[in-house]
mmCIF file of the N, C-alpha and C atoms, coordinates in Angstrom:
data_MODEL
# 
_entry.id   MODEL 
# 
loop_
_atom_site.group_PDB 
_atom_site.id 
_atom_site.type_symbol 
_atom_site.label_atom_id 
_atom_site.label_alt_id 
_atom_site.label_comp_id 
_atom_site.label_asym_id 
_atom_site.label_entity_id 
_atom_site.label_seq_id 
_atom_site.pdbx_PDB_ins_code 
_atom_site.Cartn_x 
_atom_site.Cartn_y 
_atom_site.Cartn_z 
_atom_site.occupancy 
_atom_site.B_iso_or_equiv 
_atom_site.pdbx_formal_charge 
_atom_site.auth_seq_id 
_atom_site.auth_comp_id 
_atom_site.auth_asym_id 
_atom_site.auth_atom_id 
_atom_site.pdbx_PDB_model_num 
ATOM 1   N N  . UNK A 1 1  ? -80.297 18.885 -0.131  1.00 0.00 ? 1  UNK A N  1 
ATOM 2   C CA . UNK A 1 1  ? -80.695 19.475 1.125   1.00 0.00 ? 1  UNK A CA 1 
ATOM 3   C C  . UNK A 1 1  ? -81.652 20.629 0.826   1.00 0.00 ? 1  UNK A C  1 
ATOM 4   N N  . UNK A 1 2  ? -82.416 21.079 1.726   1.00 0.00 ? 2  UNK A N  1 
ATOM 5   C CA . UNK A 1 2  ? -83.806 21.908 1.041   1.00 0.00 ? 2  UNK A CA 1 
ATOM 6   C C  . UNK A 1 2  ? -83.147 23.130 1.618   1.00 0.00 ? 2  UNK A C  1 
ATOM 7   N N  . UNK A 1 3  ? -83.339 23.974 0.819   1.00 0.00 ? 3  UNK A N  1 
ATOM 8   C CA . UNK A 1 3  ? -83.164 25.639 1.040   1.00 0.00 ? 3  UNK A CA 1 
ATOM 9   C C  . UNK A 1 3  ? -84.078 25.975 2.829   1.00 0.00 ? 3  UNK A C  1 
ATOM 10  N N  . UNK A 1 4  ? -83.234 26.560 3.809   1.00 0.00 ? 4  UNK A N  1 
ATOM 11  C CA . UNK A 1 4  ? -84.153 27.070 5.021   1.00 0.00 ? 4  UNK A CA 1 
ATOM 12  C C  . UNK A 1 4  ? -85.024 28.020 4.154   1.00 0.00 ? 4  UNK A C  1 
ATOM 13  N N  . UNK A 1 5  ? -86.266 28.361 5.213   1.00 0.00 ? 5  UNK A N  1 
ATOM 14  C CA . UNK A 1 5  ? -86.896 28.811 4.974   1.00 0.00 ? 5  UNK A CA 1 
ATOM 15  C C  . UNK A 1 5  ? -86.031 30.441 5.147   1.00 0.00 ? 5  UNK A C  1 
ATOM 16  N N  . UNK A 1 6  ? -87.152 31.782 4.531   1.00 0.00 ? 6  UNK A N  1 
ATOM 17  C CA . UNK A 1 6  ? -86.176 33.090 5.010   1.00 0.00 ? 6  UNK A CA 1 
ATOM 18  C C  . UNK A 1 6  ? -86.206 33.456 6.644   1.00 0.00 ? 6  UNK A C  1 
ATOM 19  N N  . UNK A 1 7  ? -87.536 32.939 7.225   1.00 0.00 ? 7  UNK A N  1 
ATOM 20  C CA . UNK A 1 7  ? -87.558 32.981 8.409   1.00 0.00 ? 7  UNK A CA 1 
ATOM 21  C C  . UNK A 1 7  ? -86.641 32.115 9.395   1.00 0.00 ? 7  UNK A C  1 
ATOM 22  N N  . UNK A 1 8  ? -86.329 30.837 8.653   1.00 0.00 ? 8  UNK A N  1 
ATOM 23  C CA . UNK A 1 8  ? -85.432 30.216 9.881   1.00 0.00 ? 8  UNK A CA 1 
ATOM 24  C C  . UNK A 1 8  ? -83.996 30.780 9.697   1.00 0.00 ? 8  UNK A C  1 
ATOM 25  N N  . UNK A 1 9  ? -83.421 30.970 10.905  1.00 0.00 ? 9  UNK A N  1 
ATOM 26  C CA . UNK A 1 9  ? -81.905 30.524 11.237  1.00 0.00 ? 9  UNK A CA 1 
ATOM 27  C C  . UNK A 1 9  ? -81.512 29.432 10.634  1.00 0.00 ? 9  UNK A C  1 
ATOM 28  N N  . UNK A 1 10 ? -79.996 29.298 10.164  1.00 0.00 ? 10 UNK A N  1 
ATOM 29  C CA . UNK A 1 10 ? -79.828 27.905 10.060  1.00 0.00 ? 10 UNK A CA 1 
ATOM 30  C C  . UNK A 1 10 ? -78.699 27.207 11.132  1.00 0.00 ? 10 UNK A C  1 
ATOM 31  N N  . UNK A 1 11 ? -78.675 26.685 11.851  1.00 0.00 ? 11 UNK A N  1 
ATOM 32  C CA . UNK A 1 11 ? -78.004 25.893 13.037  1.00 0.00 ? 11 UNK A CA 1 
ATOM 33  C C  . UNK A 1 11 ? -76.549 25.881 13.152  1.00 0.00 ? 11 UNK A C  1 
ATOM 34  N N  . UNK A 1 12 ? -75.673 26.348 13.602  1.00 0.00 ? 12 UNK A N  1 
ATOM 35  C CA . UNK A 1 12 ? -74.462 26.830 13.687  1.00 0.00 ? 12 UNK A CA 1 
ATOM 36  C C  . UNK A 1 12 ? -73.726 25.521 14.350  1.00 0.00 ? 12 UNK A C  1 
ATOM 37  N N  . UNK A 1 13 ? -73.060 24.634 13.949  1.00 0.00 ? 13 UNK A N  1 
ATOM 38  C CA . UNK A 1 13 ? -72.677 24.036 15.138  1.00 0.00 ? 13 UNK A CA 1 
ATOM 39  C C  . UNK A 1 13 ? -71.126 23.918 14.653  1.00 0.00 ? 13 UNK A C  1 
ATOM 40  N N  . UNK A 1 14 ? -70.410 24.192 15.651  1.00 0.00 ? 14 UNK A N  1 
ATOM 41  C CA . UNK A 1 14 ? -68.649 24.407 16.040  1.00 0.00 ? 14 UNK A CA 1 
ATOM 42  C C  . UNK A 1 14 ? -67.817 22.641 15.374  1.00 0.00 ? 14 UNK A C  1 
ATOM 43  N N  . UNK A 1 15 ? -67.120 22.759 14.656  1.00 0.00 ? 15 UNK A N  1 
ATOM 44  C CA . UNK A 1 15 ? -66.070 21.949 14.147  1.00 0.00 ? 15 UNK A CA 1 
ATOM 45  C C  . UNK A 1 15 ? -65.997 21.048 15.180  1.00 0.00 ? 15 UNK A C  1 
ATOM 46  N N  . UNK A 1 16 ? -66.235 19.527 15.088  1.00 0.00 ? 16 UNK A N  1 
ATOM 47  C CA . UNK A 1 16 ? -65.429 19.076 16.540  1.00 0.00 ? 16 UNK A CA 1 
ATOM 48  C C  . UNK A 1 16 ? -64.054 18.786 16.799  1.00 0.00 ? 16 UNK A C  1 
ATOM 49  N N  . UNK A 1 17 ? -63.121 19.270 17.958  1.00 0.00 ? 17 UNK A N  1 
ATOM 50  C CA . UNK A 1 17 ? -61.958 19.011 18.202  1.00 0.00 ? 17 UNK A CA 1 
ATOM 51  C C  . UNK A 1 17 ? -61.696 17.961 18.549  1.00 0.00 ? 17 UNK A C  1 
ATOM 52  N N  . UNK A 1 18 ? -60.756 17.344 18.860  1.00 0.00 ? 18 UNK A N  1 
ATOM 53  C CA . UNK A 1 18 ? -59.730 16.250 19.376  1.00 0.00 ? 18 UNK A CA 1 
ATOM 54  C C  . UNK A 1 18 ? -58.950 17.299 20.575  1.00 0.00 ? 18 UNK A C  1 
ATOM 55  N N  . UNK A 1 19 ? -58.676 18.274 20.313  1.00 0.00 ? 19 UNK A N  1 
ATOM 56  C CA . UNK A 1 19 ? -57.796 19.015 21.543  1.00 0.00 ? 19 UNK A CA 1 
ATOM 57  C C  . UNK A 1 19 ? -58.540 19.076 22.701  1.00 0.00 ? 19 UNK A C  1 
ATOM 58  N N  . UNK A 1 20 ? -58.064 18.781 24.222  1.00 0.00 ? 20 UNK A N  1 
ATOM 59  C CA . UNK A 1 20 ? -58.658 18.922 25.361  1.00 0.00 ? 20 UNK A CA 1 
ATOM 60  C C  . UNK A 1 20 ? -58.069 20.124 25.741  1.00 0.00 ? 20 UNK A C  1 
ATOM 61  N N  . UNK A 1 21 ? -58.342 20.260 26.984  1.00 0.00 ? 21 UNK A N  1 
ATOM 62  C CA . UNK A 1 21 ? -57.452 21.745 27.440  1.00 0.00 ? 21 UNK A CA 1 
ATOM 63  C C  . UNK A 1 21 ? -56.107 21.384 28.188  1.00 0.00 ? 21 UNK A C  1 
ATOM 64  N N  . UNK A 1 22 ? -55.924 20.114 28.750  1.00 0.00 ? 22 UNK A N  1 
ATOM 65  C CA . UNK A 1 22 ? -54.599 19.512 28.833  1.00 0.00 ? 22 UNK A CA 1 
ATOM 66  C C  . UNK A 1 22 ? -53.539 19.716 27.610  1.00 0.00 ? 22 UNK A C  1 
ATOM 67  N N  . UNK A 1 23 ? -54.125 19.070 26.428  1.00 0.00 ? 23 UNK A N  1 
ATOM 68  C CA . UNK A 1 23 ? -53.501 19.142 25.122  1.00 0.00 ? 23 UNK A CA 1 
ATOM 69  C C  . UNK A 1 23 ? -53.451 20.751 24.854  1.00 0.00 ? 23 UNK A C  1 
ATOM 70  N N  . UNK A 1 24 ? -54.181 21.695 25.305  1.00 0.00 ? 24 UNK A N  1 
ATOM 71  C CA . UNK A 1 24 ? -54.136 23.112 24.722  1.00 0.00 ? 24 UNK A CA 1 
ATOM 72  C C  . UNK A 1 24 ? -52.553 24.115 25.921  1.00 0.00 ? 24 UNK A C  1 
ATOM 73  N N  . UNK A 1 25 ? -53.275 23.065 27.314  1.00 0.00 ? 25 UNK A N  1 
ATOM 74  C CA . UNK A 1 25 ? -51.822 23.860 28.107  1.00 0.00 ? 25 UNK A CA 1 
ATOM 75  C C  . UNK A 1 25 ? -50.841 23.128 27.511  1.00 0.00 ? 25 UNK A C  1 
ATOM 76  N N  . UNK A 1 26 ? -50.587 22.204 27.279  1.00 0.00 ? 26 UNK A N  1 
ATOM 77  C CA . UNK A 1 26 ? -49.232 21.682 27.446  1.00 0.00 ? 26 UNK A CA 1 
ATOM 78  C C  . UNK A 1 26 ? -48.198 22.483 25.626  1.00 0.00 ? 26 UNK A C  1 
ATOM 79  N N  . UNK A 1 27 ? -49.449 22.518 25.025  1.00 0.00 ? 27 UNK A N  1 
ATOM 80  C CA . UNK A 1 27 ? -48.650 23.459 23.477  1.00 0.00 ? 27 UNK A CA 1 
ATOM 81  C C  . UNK A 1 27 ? -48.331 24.923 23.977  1.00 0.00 ? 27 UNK A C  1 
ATOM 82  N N  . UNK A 1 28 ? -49.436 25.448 24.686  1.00 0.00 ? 28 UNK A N  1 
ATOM 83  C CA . UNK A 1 28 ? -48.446 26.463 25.196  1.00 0.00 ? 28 UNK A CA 1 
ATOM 84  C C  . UNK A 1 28 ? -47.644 26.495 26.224  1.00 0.00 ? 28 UNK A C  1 
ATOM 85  N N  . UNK A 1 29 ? -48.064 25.760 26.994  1.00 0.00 ? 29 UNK A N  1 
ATOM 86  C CA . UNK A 1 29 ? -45.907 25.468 27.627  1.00 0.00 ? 29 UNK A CA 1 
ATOM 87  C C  . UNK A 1 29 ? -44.671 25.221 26.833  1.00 0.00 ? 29 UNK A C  1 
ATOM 88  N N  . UNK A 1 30 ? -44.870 24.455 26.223  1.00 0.00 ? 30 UNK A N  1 
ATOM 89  C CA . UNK A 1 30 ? -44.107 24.383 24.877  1.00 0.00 ? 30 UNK A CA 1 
ATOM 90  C C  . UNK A 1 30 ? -43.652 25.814 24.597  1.00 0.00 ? 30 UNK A C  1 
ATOM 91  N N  . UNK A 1 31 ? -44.519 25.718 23.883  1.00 0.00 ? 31 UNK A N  1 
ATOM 92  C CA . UNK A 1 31 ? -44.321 27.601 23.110  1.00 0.00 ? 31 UNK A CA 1 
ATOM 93  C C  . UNK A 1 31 ? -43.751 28.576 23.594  1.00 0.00 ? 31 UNK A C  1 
ATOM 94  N N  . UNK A 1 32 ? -44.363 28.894 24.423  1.00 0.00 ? 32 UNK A N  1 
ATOM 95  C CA . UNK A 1 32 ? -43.346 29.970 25.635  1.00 0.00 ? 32 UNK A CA 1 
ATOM 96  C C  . UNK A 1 32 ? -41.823 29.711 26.489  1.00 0.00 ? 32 UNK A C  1 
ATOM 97  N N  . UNK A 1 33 ? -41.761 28.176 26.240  1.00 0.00 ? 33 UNK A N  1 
ATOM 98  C CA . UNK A 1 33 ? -40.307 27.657 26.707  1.00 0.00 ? 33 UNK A CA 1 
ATOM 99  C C  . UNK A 1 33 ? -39.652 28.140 25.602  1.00 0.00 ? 33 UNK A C  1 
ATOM 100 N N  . UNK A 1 34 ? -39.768 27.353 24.243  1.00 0.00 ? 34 UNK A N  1 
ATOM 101 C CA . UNK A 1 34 ? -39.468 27.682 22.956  1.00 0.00 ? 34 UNK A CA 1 
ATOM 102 C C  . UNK A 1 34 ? -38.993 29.347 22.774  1.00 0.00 ? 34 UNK A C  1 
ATOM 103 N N  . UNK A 1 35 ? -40.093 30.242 23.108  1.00 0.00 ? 35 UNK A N  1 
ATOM 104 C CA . UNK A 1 35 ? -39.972 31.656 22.941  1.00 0.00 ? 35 UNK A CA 1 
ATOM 105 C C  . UNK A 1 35 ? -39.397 32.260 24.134  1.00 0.00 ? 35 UNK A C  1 
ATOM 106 N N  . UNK A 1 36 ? -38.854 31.735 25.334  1.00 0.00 ? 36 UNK A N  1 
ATOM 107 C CA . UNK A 1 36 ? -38.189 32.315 26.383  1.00 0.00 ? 36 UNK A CA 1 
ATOM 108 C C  . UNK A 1 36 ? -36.512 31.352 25.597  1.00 0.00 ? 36 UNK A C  1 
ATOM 109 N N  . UNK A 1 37 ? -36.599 30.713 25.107  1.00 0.00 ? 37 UNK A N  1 
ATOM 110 C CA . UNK A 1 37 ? -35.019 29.888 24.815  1.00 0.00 ? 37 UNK A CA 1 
ATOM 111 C C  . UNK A 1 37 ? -34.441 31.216 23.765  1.00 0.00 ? 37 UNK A C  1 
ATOM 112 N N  . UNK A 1 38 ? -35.914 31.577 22.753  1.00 0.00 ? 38 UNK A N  1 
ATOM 113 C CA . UNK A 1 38 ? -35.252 32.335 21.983  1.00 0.00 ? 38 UNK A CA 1 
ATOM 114 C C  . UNK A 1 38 ? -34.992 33.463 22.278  1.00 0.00 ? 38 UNK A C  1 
ATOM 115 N N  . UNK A 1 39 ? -35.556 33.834 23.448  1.00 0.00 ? 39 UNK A N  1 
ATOM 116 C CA . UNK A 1 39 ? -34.888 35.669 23.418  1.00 0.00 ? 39 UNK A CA 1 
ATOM 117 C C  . UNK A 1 39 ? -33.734 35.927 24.219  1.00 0.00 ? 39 UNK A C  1 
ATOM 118 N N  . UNK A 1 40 ? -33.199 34.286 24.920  1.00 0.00 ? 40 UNK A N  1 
ATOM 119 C CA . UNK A 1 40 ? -31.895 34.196 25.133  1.00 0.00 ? 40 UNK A CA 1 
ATOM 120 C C  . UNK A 1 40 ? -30.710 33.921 24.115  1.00 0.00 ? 40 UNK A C  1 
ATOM 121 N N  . UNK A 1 41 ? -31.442 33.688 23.160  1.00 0.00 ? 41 UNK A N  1 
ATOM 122 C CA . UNK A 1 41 ? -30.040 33.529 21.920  1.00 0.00 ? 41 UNK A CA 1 
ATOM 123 C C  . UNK A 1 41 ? -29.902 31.891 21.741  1.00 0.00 ? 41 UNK A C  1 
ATOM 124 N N  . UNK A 1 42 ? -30.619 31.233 22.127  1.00 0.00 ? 42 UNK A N  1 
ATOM 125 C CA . UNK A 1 42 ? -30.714 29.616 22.455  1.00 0.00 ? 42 UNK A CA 1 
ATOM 126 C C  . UNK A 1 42 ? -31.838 28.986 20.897  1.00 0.00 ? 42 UNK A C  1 
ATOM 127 N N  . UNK A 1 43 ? -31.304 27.667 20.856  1.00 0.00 ? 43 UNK A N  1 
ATOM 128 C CA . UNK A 1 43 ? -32.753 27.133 20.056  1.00 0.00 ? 43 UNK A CA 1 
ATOM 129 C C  . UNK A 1 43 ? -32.961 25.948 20.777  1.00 0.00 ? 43 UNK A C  1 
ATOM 130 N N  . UNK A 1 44 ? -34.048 25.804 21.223  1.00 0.00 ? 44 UNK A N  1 
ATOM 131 C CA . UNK A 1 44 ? -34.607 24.790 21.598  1.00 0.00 ? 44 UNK A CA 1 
ATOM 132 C C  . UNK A 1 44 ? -34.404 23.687 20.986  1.00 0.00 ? 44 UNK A C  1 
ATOM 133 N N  . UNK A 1 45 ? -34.377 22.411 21.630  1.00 0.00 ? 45 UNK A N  1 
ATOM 134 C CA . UNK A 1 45 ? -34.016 21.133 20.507  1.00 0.00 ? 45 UNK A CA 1 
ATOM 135 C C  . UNK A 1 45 ? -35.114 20.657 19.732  1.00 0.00 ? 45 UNK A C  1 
ATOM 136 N N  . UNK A 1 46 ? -36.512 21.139 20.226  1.00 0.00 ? 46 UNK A N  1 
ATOM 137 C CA . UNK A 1 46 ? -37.486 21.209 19.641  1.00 0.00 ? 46 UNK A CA 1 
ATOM 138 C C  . UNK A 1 46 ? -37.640 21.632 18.510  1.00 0.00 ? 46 UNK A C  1 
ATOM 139 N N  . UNK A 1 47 ? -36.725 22.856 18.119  1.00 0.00 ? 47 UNK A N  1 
ATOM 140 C CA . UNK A 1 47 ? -37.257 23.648 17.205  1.00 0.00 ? 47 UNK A CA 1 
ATOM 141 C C  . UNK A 1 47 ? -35.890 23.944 16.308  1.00 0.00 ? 47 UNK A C  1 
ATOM 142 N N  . UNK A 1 48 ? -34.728 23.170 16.643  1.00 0.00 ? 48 UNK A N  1 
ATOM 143 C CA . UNK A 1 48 ? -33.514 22.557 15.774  1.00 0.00 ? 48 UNK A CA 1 
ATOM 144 C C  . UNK A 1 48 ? -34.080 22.023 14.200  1.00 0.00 ? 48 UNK A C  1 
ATOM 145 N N  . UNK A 1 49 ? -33.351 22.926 13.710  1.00 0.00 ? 49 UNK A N  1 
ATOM 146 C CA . UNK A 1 49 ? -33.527 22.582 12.740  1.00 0.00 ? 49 UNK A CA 1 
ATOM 147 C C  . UNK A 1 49 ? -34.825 22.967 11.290  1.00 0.00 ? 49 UNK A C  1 
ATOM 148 N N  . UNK A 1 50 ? -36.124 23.702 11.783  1.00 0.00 ? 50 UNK A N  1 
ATOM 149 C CA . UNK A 1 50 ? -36.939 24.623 11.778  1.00 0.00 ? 50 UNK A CA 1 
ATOM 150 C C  . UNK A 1 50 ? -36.505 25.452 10.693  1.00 0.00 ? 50 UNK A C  1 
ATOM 151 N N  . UNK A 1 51 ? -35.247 26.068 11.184  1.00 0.00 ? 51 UNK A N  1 
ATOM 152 C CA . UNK A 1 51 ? -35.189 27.809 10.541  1.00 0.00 ? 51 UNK A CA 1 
ATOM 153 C C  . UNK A 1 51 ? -34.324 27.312 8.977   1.00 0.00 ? 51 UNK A C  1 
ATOM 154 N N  . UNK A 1 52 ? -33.849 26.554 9.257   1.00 0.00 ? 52 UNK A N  1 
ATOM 155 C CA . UNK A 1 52 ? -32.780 26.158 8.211   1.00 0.00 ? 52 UNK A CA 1 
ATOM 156 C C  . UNK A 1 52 ? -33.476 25.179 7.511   1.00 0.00 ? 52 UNK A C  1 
ATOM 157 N N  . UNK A 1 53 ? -34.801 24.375 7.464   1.00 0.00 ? 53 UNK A N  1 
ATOM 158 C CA . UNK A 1 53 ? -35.840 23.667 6.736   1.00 0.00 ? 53 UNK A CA 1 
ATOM 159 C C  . UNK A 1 53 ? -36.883 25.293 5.986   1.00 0.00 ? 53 UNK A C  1 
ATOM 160 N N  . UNK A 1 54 ? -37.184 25.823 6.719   1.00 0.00 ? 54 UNK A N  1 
ATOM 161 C CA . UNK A 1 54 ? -38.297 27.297 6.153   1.00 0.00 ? 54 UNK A CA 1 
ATOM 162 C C  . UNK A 1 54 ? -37.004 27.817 5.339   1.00 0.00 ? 54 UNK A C  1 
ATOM 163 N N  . UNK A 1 55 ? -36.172 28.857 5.627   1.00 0.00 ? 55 UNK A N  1 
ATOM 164 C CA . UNK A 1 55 ? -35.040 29.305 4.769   1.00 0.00 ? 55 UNK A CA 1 
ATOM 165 C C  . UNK A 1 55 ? -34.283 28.716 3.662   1.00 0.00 ? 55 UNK A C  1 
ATOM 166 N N  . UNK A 1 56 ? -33.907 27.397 4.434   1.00 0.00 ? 56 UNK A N  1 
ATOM 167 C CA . UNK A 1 56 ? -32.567 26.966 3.156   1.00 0.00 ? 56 UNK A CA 1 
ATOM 168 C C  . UNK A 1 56 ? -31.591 27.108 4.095   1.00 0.00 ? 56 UNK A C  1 
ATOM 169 N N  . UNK A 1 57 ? -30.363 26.715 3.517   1.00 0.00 ? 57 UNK A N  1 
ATOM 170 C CA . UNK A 1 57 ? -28.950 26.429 4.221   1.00 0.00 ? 57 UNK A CA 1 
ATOM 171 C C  . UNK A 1 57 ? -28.714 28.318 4.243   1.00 0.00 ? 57 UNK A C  1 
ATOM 172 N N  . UNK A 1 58 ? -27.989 28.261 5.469   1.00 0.00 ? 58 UNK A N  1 
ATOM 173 C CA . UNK A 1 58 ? -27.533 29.612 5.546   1.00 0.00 ? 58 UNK A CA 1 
ATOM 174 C C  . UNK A 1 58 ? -26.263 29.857 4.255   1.00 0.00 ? 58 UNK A C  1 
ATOM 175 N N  . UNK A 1 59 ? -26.154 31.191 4.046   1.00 0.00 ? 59 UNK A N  1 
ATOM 176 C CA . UNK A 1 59 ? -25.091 31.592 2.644   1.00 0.00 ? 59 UNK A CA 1 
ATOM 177 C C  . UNK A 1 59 ? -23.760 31.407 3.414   1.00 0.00 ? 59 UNK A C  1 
ATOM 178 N N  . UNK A 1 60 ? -22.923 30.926 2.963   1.00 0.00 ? 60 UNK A N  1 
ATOM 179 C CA . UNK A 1 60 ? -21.844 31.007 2.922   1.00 0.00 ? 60 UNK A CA 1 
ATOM 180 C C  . UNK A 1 60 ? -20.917 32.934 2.956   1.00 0.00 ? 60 UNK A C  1 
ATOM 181 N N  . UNK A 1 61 ? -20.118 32.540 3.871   1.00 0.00 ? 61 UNK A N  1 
ATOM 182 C CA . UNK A 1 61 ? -19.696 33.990 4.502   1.00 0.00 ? 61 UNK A CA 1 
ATOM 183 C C  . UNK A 1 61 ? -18.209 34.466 3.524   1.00 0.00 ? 61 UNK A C  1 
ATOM 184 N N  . UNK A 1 62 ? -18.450 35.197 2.618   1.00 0.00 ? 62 UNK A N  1 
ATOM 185 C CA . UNK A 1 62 ? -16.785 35.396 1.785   1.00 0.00 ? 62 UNK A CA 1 
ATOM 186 C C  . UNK A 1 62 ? -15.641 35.973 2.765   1.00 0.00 ? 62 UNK A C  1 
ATOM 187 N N  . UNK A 1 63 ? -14.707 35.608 2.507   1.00 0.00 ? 63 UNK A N  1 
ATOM 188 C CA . UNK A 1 63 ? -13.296 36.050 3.255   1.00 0.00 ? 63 UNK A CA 1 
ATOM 189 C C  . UNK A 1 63 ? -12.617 36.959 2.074   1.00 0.00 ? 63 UNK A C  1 
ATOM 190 N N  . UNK A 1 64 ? -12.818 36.703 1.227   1.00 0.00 ? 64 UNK A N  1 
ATOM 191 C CA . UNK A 1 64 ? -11.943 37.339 0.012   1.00 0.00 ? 64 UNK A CA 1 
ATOM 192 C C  . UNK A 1 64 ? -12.267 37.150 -1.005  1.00 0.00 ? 64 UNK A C  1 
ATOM 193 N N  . UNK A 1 65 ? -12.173 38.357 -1.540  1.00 0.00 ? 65 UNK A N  1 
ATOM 194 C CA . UNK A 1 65 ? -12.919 38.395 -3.576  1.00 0.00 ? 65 UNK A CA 1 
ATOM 195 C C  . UNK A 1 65 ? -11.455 38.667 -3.682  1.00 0.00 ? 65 UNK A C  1 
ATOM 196 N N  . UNK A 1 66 ? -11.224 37.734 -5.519  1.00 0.00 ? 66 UNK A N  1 
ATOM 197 C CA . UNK A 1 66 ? -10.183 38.580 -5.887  1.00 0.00 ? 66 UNK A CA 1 
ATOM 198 C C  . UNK A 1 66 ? -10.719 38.969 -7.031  1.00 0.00 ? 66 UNK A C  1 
ATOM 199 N N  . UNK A 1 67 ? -10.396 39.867 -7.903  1.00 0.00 ? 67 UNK A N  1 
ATOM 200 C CA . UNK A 1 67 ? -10.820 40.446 -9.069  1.00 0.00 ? 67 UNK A CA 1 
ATOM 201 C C  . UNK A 1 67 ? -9.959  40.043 -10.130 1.00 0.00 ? 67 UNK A C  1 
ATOM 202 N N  . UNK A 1 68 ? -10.312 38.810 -10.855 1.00 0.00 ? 68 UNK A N  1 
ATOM 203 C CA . UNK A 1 68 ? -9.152  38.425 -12.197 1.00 0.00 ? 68 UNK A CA 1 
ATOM 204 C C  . UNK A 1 68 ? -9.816  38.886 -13.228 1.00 0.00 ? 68 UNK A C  1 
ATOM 205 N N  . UNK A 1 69 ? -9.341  39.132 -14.290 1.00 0.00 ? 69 UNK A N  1 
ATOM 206 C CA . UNK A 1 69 ? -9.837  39.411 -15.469 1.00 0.00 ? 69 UNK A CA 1 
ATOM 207 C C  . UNK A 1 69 ? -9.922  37.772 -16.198 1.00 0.00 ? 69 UNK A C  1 
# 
């Protein structure tokens, strides 16, 4: 491809999407259901399963140490 000249610009043109703006509302409906479930203490069934795939299995909770030698 030939070097622009220093005088030209070179032509900017935007990535093309697949997303419409149907497809753009409906992820954030999603999202904000999702984020109104969570600030009730809820998980969405959507998003079951999520925290414990990123983290790992939650730790196990001790009831009792004993100290043996």
């Amino acid at each position: 491809m030939p070097k622009p000249k220093p005088t030209e610009r070179p032509i900017i043109v935007p990535i093309p999407s697949s997303d419409t703006q149907a497809e753009h509302d409906r992820i954030r409906k999603s999202n904000d259901r999702d984020q109104r479930l969570e600030r009730e203490g809820k998980t969405s069934p959507h998003n079951r399963g999520y925290d414990e795939a990123a983290d790992g299995p939650p730790t196990p909770k001790v009831r009792h140490v004993v100290d043996e030698p």
